[in-house]
C-alpha positions in Angstrom: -29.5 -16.6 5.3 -27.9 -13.1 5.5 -24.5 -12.9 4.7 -22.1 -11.0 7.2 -21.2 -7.5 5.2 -17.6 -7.5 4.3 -14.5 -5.4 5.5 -14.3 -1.9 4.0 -10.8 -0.4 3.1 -10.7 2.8 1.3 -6.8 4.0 -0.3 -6.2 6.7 -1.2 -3.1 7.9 -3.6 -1.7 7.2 -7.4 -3.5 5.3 -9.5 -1.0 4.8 -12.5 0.4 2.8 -15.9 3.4 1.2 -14.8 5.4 1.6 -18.0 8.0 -1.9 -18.6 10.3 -2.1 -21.5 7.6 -5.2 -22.2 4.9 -3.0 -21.9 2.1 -1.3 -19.5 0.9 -2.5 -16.3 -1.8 -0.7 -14.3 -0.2 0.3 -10.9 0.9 2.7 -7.8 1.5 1.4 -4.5 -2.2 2.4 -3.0 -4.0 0.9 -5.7 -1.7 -2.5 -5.8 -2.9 -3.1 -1.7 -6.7 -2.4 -2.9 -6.3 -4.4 -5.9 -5.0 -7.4 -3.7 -7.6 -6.9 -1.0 -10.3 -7.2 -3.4 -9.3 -10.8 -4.8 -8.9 -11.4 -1.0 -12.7 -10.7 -0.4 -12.7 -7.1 1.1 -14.5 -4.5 -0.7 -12.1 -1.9 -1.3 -12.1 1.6 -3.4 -9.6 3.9 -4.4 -9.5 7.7 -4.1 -7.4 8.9 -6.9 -7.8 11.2 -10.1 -6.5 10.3 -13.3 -6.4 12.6 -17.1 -8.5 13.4 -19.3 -7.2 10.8 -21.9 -6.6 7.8 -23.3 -4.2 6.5 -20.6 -6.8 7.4 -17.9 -10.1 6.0 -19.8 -8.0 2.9 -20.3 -7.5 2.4 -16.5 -10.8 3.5 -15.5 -11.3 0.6 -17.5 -9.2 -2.0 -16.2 -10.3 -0.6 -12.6 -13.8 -1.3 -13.2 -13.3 -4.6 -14.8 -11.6 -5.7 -11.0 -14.6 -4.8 -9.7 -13.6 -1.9 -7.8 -15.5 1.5 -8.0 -14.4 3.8 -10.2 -16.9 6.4 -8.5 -13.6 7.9 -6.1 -11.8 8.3 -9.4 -11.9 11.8 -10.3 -11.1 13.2 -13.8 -8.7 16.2 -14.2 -8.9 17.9 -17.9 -5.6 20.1 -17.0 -2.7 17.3 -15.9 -2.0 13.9 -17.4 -2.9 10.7 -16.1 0.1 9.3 -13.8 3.1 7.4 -15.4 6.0 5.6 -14.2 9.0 4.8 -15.9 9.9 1.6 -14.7 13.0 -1.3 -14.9 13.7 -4.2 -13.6 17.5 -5.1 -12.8 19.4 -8.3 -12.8 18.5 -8.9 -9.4 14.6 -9.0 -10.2 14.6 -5.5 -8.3 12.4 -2.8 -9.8 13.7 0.5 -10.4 11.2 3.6 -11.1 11.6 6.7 -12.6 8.3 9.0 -11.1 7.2 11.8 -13.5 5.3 14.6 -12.1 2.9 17.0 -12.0 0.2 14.6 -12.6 -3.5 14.4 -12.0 -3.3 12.0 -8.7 -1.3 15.3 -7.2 -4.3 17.1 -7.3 -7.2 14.9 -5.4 -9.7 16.9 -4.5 -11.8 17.3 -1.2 -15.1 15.5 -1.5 -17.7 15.6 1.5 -18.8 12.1 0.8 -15.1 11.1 1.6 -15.2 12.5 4.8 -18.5 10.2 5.6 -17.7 7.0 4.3 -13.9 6.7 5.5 -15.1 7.4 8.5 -17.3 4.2 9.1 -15.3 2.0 7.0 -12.8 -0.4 8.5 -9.9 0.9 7.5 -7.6 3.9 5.6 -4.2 2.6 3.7 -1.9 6.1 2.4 1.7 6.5 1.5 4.0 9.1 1.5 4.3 9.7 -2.2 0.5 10.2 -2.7 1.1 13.4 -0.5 3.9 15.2 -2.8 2.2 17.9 -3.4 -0.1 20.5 -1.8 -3.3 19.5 -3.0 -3.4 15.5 -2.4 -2.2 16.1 0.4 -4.2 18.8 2.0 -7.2 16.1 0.8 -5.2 13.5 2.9 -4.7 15.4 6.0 -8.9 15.8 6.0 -9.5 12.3 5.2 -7.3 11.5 8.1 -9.1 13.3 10.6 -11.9 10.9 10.1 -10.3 7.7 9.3 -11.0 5.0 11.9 -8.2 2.8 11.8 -5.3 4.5 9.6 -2.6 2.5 7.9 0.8 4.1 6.4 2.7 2.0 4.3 5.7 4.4 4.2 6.8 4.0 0.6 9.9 6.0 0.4 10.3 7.1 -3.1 12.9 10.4 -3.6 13.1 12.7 -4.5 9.6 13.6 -3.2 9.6 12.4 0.3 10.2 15.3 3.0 10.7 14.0 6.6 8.5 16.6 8.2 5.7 15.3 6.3 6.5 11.8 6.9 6.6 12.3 10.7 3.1 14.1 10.3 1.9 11.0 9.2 3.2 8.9 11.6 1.7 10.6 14.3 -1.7 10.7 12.5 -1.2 6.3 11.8 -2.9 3.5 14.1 -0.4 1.2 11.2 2.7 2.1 10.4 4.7 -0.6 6.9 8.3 0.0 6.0 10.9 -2.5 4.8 14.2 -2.4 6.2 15.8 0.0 4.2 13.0 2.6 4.9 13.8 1.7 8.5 17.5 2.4 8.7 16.4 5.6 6.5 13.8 7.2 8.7 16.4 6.8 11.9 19.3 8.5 9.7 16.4 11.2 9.0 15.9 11.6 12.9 19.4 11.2 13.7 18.9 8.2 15.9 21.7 5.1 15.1 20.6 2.1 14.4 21.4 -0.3 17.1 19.5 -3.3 16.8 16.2 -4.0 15.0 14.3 -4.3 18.0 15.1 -1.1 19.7 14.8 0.5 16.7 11.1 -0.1 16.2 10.7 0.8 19.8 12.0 3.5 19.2 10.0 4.4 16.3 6.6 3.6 17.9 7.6 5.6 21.1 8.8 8.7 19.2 5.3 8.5 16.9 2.9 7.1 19.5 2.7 4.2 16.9 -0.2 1.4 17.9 1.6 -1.3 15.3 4.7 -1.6 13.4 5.0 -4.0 10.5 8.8 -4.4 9.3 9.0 -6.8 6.1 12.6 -7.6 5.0 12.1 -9.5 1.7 13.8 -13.3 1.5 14.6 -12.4 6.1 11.0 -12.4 6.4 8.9 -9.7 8.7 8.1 -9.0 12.2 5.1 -6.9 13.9 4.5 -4.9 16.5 2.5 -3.9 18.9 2.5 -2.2 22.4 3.0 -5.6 24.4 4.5 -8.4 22.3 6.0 -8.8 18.9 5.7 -11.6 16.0 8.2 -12.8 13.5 7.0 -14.6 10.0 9.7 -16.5 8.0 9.5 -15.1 4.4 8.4 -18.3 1.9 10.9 -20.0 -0.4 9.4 -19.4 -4.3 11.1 -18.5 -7.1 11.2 -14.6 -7.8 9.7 -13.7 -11.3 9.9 -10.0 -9.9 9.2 -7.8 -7.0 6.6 -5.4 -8.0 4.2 -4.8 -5.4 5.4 -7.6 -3.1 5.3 -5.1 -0.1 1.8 -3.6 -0.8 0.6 -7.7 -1.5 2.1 -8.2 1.9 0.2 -5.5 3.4 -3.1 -6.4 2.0 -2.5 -9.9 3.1 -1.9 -8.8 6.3 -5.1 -6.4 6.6 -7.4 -8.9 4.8 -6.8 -11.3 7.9 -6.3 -8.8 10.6 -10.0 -7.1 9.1 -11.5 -10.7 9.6 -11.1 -10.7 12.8 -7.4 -13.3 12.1 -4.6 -12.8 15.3 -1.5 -10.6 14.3 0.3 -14.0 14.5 -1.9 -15.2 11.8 -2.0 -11.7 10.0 1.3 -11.9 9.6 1.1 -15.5 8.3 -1.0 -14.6 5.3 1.0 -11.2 4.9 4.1 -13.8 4.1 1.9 -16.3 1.7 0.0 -13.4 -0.5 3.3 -11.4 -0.9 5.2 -14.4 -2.0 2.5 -15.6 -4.4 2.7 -12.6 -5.9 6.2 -12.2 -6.2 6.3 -15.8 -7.7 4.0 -14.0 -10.7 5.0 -11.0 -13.0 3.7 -7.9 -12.1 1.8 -6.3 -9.1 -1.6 -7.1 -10.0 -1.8 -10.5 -11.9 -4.9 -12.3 -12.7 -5.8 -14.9 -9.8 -8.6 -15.8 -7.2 -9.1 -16.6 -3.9 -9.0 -20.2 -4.8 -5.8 -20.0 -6.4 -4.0 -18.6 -3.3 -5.9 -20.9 -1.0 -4.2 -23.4 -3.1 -0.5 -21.9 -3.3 -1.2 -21.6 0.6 -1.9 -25.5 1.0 1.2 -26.2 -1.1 3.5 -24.6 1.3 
């Protein structure tokens, strides 16, 4: 019997070591949402470019191992591969420290980009993966082709600019922000924030935005769309720490949405996959399907 082919999501940004006090951790906010979608049974891939050196042969290695293709990896023999300097604080929030110029700012143009985004299901970008010229000259072609596009806003300063940002926004079918980034992109537009509600109205009318996801940590999330809206209580675990719990959420979210799941229940399994990963240390831990079909039954 012919199995059905699965869901396609290509992202595209920083692939990077994650560097703890404790140790390294293979990261970037793009590559946390593919990591995630693969363990939730979407082939994904990753369009990045890491160094010529031991930190980017040793993630190339821990890439492939996750079973996602390292063929979208490029190598750059002129900058480093990408770091962060990263802490968490008393609160279990993490704090980064971005260094810069390195190789993911300069992901090159690839015509075999331009084909397969274009019949795969979906395209997941940030804001930082477009810091600098290069990447995001690259990003602005990909997008043109992209089918369904997905920004998971990501503000990270000091290298977000706004009129990029808004560029973005009118090029995304998806648009993910927590609160914070919320209240942050209306004081960047000089709008005041008057209640949540007409605030992402007013974001998706300004932008042309199809779908707005809002997630807002122990308050929960809410979606939406043109005609209706959803809210998703967040789920009561204990916090080990919150790396990567937004891009978990979104590729929770995705993973149902892409298999043909409501936004209702979308947002149901956006809420379970980013708390079982924030009940676990790091952004990419070790765990199957299985496992979170069994955290989900538990709940």
């Amino acid at each position: 019997m012919n199995q059905e082919p699965r869901p396609t999501v290509f992202c595209f940004g920083e692939v990077l070591w994650d560097i703890f006090p404790e140790g390294a951790r293979a990261g970037g906010a793009p590559f946390n949402v593919a990591y995630n979608l693969m363990r939730m049974g979407i082939d994904s891939r990753m369009i990045s470019r890491i160094g010529d050196d031991e930190l980017g042969k040793a993630l190339l290695e821990k890439v492939a191992a996750w079973n996602i293709p390292t063929s979208y990896i490029q190598m750059d023999h002129q900058y480093p591969t990408g770091t962060v300097l990263a802490s968490i604080d008393e609160h279990n929030e993490a704090h980064y420290d971005i260094i810069a110029p390195v190789a993911w700012d300069y992901i090159e143009l690839h015509d075999k980009y331009l084909q397969e985004v274009a019949s795969a299901d979906a395209f997941v970008f940030g804001s930082l993966g477009a810091r600098h010229e290069v990447s995001r000259n690259t990003l602005f072609k990909v997008l043109e082709t992209a089918r369904y596009k997905v920004f998971d806003v990501n503000i990270r300063m000091p290298f977000f600019s706004l009129p990029m940002a808004k560029e973005l926004m009118r090029h995304s079918d998806l648009v993910k922000m927590n609160k914070a980034e919320l209240r942050t992109m209306l004081g960047f537009l000089g709008k005041d924030y008057t209640s949540e509600h007409d605030s992402i109205r007013y974001i998706q009318e300004q932008f042309n935005i199809a779908e707005v996801i809002i997630s807002k940590g122990s308050k929960g999330a809410v979606y939406y769309n043109p005609d209706e809206y959803y809210e998703v209580s967040a789920v009561n675990i204990v916090v080990q720490d919150t790396v990567g719990s937004g891009d978990s959420f979104l590729a929770g979210f995705l993973a149902k949405k892409l298999m043909g799941g409501t936004p209702a229940e979308a947002m149901q399994q956006a809420a379970a996959l980013g708390a079982f990963i924030t009940a676990k240390e790091g952004a990419c831990p070790d765990y199957s399907l299985q496992d979170f079909e069994l955290f989900c039954k538990s709940i």
